[in-house]
N, C-alpha and C positions, 0 to 999 in steps of 0.2 A: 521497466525491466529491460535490460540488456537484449533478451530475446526480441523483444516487441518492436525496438528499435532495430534492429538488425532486418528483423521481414519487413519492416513498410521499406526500408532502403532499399529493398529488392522489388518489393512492389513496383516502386516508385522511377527503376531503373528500367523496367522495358520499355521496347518500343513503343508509339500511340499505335493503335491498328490502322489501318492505312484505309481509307473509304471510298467501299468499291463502288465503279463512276456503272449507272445504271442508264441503257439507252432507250425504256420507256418510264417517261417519268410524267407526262401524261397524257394518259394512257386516249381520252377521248378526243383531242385536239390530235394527237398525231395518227390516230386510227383513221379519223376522217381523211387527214393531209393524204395520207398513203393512201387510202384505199379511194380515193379520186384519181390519185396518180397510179395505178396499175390500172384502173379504169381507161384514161386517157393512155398508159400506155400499149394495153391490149388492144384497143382500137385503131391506132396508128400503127401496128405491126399487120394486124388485120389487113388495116386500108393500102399499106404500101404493099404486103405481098401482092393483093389482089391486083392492083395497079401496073405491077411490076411483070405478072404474070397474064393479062388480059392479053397486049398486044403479040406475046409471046403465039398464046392460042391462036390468037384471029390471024397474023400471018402463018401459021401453020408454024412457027419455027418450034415449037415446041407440040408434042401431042400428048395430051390427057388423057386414060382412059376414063372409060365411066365409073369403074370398082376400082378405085387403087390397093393395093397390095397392102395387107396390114403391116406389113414392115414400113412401109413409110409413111402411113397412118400412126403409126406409134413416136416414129420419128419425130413426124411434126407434133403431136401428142407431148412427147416428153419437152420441144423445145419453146412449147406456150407454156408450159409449167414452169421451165426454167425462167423464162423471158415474167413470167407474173411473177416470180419468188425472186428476181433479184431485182425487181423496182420494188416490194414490196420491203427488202431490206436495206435499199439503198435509201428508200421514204422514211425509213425508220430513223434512220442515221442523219439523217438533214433535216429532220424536222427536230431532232435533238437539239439541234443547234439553237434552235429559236425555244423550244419546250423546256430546257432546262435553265436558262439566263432566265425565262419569262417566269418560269416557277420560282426560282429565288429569290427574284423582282418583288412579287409577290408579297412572299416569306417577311422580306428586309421592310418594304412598304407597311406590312401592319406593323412590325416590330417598328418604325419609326411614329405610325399612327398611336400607339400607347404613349409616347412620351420617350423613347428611345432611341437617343440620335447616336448612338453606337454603329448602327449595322453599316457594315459593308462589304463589299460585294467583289468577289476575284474576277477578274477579267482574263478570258481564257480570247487566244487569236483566231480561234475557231467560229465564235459566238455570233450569230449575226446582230445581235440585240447589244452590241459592245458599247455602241456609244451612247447608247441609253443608258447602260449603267454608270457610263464615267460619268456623265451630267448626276445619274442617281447619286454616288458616290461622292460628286462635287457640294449636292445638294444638305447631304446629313453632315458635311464637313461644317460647310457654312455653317447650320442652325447649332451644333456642337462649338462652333469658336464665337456665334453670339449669344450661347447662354453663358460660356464661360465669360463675356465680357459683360453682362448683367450679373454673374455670379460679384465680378469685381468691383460694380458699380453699387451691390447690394452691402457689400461688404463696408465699404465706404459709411452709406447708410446706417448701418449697426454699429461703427464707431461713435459717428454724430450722434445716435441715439443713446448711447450708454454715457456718453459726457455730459448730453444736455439732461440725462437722468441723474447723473451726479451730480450735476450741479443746483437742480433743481428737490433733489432727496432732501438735502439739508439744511431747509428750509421749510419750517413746521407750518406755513401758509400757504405752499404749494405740495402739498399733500398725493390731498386728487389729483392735482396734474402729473406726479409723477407713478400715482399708478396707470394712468392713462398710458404713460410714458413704456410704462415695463409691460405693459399688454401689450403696446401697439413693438415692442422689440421681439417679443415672444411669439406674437403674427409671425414676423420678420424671419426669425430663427427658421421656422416653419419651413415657410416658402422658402427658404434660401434652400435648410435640404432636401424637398421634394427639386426642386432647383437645380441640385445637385447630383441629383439619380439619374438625370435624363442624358448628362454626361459622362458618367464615370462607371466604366465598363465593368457588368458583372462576371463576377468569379465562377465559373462551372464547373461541375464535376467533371472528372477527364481531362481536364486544359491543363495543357500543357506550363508550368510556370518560370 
């Protein structure tokens, strides 16, 4: 129908949604990162004021009382808060770097482990795990251009076999041999397209064409 056609064209004209980039992705590798680093960094603001303010006291150049003022209790109050909430969001955002290349890694790794030499992997300049992926990416390349050159040598194969079963069909004394012939081709067929899936990228819903 006229109509049917007219709405998938419109369907099929918007934009893809665009994929919003998430900066915990996971969640118990970067939890730990981070919450070691506000550790380590509470402790060295700790250690250097102390430090900083010790010889202050002991040559007098500075005097302490005993009850300081809650106004500057609050002060230093509000500026360990700050001082913990921006290593704890600066942790979050650097450990991104390594949590999100590492989880796609991941992701691409089983999806190759199935038989899948499709996946690859965007390399973003941010990434610290980059050149791991270009090796990874080099790596699914390779095994994708030597099935496809077993693909050709298989192919080859299925010629020879289909000749020497023609030539051998027509012949009422080699019978048997040429059903041996058409089983051991029909193996052949087989494994060529499982052979075949491990290179040639599947179609998804959504993808763009």
């Amino acid at each position: 129908m006229p109509t049917t056609g007219h709405t998938g064209s419109i369907l099929n004209s918007r934009p893809p949604a665009r994929t919003k980039r998430m900066i915990v992705i996971n969640r118990d590798l970067q939890l730990r990162y981070t919450g070691a680093a506000v550790l380590v960094g509470t402790m060295t603001t700790v250690l250097t004021t102390f430090f900083i303010l010790l010889p202050l006291y002991v040559f007098k150049i500075l005097v302490i009382p005993r009850f300081l003022p809650w106004p500057i209790l609050l002060v230093m109050g509000l500026a360990l808060v700050m001082n913990i909430f921006s290593v704890f969001i600066l942790g979050l955002i650097m450990t991104n770097r390594i949590a999100g290349p590492l989880y796609a890694l991941i992701r691409a790794m089983r999806q190759t482990g199935r038989g899948d030499f499709n996946a690859h992997l965007g390399v973003r300049s941010t990434d610290d795990l980059k050149y791991v992926i270009r090796h990874f990416n080099d790596m699914t390349a390779s095994l994708s251009r030597m099935t496809k050159e077993d693909l050709e040598a298989l192919d080859v194969l299925i010629q020879n076999g289909n000749e020497l079963h023609n030539r051998v069909g027509g012949d009422p004394d080699q019978q048997e041999n040429a059903h041996v012939i058409l089983h051991l081709m029909k193996e052949l067929q087989e494994f060529k397209i499982r052979l075949a899936s491990r290179v040639e990228a599947p179609v998804k819903e959504g993808d763009d064409q």
